[in-house]
MIDOSE-1310 file (N, C-alpha, C; in nm, 2 decimals, decimal comma, always signed):
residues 244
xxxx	+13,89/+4,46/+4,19/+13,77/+4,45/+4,10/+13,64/+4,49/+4,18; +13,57/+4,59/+4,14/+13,44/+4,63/+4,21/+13,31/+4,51/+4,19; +13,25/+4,48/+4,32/+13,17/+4,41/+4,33/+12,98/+4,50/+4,35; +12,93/+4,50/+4,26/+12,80/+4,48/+4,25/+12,67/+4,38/+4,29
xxxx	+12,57/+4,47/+4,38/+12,46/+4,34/+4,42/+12,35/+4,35/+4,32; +12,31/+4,24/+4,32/+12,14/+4,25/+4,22/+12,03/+4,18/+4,32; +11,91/+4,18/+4,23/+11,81/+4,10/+4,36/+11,83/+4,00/+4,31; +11,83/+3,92/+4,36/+11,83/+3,75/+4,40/+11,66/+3,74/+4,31
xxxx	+11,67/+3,69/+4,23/+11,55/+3,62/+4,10/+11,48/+3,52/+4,19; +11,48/+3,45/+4,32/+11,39/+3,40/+4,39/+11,30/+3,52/+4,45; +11,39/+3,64/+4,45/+11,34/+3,73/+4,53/+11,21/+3,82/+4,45; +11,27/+3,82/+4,32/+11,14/+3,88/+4,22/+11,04/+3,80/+4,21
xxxx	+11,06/+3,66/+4,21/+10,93/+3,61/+4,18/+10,84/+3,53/+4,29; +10,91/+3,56/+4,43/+10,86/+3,51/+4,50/+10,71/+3,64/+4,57; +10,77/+3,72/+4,51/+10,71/+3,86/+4,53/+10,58/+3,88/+4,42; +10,62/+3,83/+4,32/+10,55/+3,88/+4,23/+10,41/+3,71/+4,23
xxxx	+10,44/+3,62/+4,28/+10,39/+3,49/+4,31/+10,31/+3,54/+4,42; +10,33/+3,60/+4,55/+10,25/+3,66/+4,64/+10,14/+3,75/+4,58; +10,17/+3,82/+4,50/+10,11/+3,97/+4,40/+10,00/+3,87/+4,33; +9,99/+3,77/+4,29/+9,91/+3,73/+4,21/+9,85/+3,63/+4,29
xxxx	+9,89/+3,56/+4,41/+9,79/+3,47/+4,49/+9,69/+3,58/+4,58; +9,73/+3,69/+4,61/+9,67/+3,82/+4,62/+9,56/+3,81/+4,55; +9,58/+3,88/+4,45/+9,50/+3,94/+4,35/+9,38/+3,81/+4,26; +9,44/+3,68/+4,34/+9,31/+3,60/+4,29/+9,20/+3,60/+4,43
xxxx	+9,26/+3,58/+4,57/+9,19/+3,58/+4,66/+9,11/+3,75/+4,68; +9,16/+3,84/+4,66/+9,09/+3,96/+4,64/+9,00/+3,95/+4,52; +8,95/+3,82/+4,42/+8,87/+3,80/+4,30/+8,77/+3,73/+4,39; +8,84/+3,64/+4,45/+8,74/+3,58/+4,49/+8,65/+3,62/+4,57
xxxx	+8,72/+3,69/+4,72/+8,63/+3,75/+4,75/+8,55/+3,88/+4,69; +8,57/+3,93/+4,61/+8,50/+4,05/+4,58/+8,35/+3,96/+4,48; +8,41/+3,85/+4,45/+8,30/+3,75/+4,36/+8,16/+3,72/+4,51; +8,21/+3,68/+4,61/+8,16/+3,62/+4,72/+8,08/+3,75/+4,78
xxxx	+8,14/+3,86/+4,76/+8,09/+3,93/+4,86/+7,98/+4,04/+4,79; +7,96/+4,06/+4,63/+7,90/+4,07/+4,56/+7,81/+4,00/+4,51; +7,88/+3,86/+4,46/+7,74/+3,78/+4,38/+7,71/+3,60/+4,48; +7,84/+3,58/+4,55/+7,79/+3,45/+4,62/+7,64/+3,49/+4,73
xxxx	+7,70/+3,57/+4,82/+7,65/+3,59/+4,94/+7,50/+3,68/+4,91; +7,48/+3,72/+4,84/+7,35/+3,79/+4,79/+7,26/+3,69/+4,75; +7,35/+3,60/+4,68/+7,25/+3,47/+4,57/+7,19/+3,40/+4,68; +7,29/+3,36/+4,76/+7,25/+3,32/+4,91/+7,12/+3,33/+4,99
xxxx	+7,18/+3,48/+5,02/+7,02/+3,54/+5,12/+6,92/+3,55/+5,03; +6,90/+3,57/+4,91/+6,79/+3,55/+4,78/+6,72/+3,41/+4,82; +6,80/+3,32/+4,80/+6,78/+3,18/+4,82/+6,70/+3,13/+4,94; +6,75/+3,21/+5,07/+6,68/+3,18/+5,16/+6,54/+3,25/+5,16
xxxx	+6,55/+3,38/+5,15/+6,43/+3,45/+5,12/+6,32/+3,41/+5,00; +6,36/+3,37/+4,93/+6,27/+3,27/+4,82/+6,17/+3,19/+4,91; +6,26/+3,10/+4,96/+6,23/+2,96/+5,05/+6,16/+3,02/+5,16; +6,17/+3,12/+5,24/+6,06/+3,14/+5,36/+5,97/+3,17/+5,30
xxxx	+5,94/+3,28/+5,20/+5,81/+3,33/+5,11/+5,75/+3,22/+5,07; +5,78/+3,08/+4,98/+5,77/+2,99/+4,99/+5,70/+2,89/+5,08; +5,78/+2,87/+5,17/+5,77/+2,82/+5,28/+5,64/+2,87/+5,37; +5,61/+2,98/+5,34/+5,49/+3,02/+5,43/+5,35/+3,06/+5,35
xxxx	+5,35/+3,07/+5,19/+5,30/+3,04/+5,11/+5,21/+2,89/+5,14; +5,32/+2,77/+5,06/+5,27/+2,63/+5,15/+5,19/+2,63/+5,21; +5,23/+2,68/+5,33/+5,15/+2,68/+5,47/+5,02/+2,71/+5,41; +4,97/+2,84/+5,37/+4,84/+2,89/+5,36/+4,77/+2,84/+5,31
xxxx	+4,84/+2,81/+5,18/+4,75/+2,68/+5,09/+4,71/+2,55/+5,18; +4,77/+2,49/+5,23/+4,76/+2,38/+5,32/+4,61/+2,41/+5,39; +4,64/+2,52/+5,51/+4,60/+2,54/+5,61/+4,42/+2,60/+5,52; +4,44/+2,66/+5,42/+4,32/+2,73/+5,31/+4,25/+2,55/+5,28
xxxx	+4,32/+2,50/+5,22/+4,30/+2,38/+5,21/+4,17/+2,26/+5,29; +4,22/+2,31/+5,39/+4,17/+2,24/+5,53/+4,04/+2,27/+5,57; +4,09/+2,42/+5,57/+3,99/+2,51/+5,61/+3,85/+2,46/+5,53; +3,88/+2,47/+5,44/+3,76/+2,46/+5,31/+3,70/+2,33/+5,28
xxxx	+3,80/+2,21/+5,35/+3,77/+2,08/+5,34/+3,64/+2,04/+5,49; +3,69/+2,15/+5,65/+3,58/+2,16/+5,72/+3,47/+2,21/+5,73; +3,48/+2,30/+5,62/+3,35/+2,42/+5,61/+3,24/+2,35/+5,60; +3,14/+2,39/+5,62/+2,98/+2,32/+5,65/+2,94/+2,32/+5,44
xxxx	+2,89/+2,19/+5,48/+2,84/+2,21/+5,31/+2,96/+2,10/+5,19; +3,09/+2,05/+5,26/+3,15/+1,99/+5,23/+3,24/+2,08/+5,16; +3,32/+2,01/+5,07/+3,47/+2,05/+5,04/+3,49/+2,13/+4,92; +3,55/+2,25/+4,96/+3,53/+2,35/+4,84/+3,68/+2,38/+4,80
xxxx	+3,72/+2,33/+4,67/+3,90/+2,30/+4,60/+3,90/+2,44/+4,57; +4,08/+2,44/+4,60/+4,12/+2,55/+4,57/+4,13/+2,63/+4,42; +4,13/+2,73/+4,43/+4,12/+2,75/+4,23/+4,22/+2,73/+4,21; +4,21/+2,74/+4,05/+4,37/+2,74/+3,98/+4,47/+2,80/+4,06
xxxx	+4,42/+2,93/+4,05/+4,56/+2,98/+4,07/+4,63/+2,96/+4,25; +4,52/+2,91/+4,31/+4,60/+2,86/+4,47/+4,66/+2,74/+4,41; +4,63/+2,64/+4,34/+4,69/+2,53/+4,31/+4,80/+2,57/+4,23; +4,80/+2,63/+4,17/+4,94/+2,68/+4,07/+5,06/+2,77/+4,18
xxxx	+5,03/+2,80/+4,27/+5,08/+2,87/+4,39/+5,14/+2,81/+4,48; +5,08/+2,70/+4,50/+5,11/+2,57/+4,61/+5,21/+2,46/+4,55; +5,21/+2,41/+4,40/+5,28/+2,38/+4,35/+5,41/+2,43/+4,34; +5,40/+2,57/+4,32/+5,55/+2,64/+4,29/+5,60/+2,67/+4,42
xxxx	+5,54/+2,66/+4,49/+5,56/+2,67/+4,63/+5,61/+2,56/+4,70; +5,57/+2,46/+4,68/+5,63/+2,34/+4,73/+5,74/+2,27/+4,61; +5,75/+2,32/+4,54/+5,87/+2,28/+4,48/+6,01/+2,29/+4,49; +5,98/+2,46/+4,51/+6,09/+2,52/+4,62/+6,07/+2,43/+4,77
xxxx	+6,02/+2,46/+4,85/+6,03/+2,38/+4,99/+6,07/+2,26/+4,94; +6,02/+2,17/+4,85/+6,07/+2,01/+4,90/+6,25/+2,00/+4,83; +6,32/+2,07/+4,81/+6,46/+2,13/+4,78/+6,54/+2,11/+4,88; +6,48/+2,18/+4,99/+6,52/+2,21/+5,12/+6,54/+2,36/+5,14
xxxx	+6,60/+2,35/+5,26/+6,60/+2,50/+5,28/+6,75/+2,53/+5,29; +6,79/+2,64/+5,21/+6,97/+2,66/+5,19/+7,00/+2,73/+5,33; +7,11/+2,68/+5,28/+7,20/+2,74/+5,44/+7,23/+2,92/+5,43; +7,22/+2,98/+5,49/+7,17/+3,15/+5,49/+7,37/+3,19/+5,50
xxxx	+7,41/+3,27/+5,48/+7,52/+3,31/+5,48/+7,55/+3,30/+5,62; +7,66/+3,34/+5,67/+7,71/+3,35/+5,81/+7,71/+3,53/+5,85; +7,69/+3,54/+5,96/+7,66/+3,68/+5,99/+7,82/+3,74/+5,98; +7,89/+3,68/+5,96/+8,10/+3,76/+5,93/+8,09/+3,73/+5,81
xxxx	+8,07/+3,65/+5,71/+8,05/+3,66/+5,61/+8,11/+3,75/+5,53; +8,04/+3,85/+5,54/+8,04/+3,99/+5,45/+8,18/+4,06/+5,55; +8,19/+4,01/+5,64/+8,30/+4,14/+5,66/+8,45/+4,08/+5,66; +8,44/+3,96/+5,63/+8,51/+3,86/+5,61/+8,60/+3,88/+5,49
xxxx	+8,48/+3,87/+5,40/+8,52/+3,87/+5,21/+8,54/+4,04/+5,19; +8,52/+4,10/+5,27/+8,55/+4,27/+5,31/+8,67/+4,30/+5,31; +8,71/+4,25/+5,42/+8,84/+4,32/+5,52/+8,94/+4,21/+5,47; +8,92/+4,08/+5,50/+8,99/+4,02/+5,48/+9,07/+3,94/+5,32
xxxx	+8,97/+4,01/+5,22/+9,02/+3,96/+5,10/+9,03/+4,03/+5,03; +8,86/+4,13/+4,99/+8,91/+4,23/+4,93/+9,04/+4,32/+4,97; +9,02/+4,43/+5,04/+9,09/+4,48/+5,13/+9,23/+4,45/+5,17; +9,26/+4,37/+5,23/+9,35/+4,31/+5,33/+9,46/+4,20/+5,18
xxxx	+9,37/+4,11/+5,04/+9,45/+4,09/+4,97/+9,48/+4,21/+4,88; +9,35/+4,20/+4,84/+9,35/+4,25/+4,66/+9,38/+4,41/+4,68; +9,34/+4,51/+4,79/+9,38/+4,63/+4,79/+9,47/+4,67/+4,84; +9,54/+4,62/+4,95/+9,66/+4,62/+5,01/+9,76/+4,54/+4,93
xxxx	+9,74/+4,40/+4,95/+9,81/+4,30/+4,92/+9,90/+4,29/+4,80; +9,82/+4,33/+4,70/+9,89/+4,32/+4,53/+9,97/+4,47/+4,55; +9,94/+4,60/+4,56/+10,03/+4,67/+4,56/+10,19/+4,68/+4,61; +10,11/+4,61/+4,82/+10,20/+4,63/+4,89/+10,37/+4,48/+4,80
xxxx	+10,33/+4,39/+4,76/+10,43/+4,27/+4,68/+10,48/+4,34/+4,57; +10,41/+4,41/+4,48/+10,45/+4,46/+4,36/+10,54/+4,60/+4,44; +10,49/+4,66/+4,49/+10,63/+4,78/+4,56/+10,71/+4,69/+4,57; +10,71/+4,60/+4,75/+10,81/+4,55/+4,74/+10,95/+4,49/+4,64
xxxx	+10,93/+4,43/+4,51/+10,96/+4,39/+4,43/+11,07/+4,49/+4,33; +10,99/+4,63/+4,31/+11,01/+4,71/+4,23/+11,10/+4,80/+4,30; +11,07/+4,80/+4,45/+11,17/+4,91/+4,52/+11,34/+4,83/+4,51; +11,29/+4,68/+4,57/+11,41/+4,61/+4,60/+11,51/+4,61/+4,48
xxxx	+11,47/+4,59/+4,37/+11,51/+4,60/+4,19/+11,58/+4,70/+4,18; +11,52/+4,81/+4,25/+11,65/+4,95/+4,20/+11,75/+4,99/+4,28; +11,76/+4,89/+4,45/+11,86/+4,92/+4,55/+11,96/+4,86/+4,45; +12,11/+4,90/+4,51/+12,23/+4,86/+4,46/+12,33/+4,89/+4,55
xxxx	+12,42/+4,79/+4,61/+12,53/+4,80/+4,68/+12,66/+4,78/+4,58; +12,71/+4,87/+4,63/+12,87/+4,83/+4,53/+13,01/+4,86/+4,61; +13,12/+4,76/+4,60/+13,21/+4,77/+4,69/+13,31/+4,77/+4,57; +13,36/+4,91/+4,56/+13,48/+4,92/+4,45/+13,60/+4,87/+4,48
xxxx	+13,74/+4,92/+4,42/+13,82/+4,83/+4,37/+13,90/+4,89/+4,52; +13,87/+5,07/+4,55/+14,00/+5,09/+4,65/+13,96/+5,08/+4,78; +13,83/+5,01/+4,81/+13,74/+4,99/+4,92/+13,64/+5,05/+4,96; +13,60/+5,14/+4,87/+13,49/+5,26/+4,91/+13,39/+5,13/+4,89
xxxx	+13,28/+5,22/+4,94/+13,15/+5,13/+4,95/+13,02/+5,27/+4,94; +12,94/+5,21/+4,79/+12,83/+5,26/+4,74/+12,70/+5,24/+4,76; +12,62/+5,33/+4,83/+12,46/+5,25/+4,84/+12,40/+5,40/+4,82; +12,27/+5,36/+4,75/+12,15/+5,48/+4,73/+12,20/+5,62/+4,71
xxxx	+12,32/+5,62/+4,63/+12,40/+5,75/+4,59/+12,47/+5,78/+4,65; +12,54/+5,75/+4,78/+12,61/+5,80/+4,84/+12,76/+5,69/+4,90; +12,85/+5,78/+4,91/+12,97/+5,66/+4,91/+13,07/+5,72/+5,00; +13,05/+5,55/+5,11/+13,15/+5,56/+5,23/+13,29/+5,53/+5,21
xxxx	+13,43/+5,60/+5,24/+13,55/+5,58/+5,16/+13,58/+5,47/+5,30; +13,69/+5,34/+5,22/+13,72/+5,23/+5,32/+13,76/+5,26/+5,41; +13,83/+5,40/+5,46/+13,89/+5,47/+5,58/+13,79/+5,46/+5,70; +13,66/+5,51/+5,63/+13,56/+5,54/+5,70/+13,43/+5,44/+5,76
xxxx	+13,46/+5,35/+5,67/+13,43/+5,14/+5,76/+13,48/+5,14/+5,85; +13,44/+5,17/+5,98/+13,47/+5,12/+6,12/+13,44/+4,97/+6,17; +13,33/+4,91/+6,11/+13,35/+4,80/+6,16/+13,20/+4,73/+6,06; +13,18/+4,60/+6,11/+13,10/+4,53/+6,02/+13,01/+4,46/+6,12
xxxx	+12,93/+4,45/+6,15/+12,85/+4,38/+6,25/+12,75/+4,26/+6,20; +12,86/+4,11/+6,26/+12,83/+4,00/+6,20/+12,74/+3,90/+6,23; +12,72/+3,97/+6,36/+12,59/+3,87/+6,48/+12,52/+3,77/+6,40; +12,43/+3,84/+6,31/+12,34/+3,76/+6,25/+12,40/+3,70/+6,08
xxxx	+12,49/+3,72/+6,06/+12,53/+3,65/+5,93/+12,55/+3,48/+5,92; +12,56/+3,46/+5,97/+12,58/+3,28/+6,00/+12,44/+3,20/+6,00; +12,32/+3,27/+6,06/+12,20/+3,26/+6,12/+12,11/+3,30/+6,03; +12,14/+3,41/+5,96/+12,03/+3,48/+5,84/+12,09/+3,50/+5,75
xxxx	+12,21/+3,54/+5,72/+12,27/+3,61/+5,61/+12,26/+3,72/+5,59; +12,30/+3,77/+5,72/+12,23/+3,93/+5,70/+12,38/+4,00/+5,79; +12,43/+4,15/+5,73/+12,55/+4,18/+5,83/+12,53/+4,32/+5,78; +12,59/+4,39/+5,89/+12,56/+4,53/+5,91/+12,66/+4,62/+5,93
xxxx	+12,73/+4,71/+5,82/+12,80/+4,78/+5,78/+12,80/+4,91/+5,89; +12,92/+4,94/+5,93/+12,90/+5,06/+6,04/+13,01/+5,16/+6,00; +12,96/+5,28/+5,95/+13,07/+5,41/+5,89/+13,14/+5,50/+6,01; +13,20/+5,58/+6,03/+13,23/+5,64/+6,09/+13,15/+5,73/+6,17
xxxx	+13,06/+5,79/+6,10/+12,97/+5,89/+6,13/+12,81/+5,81/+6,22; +12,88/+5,67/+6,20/+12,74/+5,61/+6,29/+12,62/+5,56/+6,18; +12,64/+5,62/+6,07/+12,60/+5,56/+5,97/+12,59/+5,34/+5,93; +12,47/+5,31/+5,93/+12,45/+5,22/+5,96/+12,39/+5,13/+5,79
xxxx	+12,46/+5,04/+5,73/+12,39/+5,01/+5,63/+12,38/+4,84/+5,65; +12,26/+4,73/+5,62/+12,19/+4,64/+5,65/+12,22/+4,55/+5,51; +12,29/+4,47/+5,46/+12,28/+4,37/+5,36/+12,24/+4,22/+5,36; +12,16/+4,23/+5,30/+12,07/+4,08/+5,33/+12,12/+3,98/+5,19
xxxx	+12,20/+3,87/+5,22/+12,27/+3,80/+5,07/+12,08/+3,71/+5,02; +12,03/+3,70/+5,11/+11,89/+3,62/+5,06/+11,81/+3,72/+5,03; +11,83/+3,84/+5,02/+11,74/+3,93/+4,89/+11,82/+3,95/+4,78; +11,96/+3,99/+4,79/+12,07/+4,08/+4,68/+12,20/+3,97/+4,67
xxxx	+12,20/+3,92/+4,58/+12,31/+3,85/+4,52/+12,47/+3,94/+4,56; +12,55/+3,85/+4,56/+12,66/+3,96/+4,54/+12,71/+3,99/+4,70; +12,59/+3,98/+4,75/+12,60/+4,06/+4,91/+12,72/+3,98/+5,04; +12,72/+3,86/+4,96/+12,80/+3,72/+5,05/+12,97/+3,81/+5,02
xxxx	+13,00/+3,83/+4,90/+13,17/+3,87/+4,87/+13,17/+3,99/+4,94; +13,09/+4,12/+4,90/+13,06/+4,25/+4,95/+13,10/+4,22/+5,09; +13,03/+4,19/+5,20/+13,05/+4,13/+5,30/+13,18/+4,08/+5,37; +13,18/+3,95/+5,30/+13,36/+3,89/+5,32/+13,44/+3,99/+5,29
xxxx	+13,43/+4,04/+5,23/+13,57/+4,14/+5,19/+13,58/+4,26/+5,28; +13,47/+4,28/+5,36/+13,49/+4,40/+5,41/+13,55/+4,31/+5,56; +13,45/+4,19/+5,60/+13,51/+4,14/+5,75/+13,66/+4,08/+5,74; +13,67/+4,05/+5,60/+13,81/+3,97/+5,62/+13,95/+4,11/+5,66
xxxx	+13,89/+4,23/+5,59/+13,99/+4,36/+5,62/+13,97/+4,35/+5,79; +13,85/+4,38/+5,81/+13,87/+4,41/+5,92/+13,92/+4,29/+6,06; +13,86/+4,22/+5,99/+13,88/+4,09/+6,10/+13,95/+3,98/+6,05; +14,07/+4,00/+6,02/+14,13/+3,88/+5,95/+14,13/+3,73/+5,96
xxxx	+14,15/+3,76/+6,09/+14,16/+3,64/+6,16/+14,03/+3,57/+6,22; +13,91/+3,64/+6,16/+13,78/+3,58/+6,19/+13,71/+3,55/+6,05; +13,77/+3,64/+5,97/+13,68/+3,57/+5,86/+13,72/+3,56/+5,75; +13,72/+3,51/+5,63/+13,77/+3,50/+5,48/+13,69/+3,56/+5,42
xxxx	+13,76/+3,59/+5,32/+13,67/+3,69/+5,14/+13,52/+3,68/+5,13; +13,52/+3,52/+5,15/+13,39/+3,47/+5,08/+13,27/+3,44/+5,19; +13,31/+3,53/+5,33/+13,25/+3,55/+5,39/+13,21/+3,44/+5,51; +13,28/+3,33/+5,50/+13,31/+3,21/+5,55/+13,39/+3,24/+5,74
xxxx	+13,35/+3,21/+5,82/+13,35/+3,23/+5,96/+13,52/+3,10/+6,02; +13,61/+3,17/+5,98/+13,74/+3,09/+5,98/+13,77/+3,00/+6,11; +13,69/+3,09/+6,24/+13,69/+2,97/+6,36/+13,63/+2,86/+6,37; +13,49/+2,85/+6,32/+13,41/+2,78/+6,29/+13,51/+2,65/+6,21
xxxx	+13,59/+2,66/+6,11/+13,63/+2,64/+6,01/+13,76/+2,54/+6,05; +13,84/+2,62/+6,16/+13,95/+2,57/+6,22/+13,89/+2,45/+6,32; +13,76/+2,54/+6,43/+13,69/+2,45/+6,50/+13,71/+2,28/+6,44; +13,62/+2,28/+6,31/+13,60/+2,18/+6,25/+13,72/+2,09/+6,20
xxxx	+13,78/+2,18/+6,15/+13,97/+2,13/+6,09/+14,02/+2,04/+6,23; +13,98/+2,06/+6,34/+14,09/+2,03/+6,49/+13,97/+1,86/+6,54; +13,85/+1,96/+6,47/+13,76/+1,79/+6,52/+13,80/+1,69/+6,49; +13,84/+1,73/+6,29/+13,86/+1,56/+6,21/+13,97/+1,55/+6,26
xxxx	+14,07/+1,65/+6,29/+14,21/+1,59/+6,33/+14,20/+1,51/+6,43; +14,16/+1,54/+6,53/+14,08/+1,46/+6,65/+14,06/+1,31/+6,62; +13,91/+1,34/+6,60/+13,85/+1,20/+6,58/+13,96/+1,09/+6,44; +14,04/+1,17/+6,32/+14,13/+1,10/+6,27/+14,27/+1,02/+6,37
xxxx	+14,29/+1,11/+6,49/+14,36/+1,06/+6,55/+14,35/+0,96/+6,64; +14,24/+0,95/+6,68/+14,17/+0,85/+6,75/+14,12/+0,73/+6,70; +14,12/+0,72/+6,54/+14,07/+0,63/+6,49/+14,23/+0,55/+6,49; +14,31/+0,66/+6,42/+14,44/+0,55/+6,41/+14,48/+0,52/+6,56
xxxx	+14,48/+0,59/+6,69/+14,54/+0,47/+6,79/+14,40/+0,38/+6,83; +14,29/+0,37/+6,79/+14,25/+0,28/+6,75/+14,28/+0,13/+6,77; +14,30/+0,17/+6,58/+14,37/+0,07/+6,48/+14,52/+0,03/+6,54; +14,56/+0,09/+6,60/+14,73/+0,04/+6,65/+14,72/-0,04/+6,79
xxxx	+14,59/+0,00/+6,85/+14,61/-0,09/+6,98/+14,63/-0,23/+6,96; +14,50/-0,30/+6,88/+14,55/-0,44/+6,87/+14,65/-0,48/+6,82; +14,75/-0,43/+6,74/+14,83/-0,46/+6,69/+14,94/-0,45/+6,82; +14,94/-0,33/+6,86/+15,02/-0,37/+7,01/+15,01/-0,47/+7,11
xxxx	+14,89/-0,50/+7,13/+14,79/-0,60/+7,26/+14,83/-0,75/+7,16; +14,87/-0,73/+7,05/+14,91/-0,85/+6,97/+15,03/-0,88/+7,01; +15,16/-0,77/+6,98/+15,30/-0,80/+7,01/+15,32/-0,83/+7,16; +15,25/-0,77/+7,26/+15,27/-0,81/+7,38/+15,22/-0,95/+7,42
xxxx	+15,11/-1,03/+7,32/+15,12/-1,13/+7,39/+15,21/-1,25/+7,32; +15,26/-1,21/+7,22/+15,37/-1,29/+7,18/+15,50/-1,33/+7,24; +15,55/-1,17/+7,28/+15,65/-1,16/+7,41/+15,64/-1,23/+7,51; +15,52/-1,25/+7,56/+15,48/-1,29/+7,70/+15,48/-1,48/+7,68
């Protein structure tokens, strides 16, 4: 029976979950780096113009309070000036953007999320969606249109399958193909079936590492055997002191 891979559905959506935590951080900054950070320096700029307005009225103020002849008030409109002036000032003075700021919400969000980011998850996603491995019925093996016949499987390289789940198909011609079971479903049998041909005695169908397997099989035997002489000494250390 021919075995087919698909993508692993953690694999779509964990992709398409990146694609849209992207594409909000690329909102946000493009919000920040257009309307926060502007509102910002406006705000401070308000407040110095302000802020030194104040001053003049004060200092005009004074002025006019020592002038010879006694104290001459300011007109309306200094007093309507100084009011709006210190209404702003007594607020406080906002905190001015940071000078990375802008190249911050630049590089790093626009850019780096929202223009890179969302594309480069959504490829990923879509590319991975149309790979397909297939291991037919008389052993040939199918990938990206082209098909290695089982004669021509030289070997399977397992290093990392235990560790990542990842094993690497080697053709005759040196031809090299890479199956990852934590992207492509399917990929764990594909796999076993090709190591168990080749390596019988190292691995099973389902891709399962048979030394490992025996390893463990010889431990419980072990530690089961040790539990029963155990259990039998006292019962011996019993009979002997009856004898005695």
């Amino acid at each position: 029976m021919a075995i087919e891979t698909t993508l692993q559905a953690r694999q779509k959506w964990w992709n398409i979950l990146y694609a849209v935590i992207c594409a909000v951080l690329g909102a946000w900054g493009a919000y920040d780096y257009w309307v926060t950070i502007p509102r910002k320096e406006a705000e401070v700029a308000a407040y110095e113009v302000a802020a030194t307005t104040a001053e003049e009225m004060e200092a005009k103020a004074r002025a006019a309070t020592a002038a010879p002849g006694g104290a001459q008030p300011l007109s309306v409109e200094d007093v309507k000036a100084y009011e709006a002036a210190k209404a702003v000032v007594d607020k406080g003075k906002p905190v001015a953007p940071a000078a990375y700021d802008r190249p911050v919400q630049m590089w790093l969000y626009i850019i780096g999320c929202g223009v890179l980011g969302v594309p480069w998850f959504l490829w990923e996603w879509l590319s991975s969606a149309t790979k397909k491995y297939r291991l037919n019925a008389d052993g040939s093996f199918e990938f990206n249109g082209r098909t290695i016949s089982m004669e021509d499987i030289t070997d399977i390289d397992m290093s990392k399958w235990m560790s990542k789940s990842v094993a690497t198909i080697v053709a005759k011609d040196g031809t090299r193909v890479t199956l990852d079971d934590y992207k492509f479903k399917n990929s764990n049998l594909i796999i076993g079936r090709i190591a168990a041909r080749l390596y019988p005695n190292d691995w099973d169908t389902d891709g399962r590492d048979l030394n490992k397997i025996r390893a463990q099989e010889e431990a419980a035997a072990a530690a089961e055997a040790a539990e029963r002489a155990a259990a039998n000494e006292p019962a011996a250390n019993s009979t002997t002191d009856k004898t005695v």
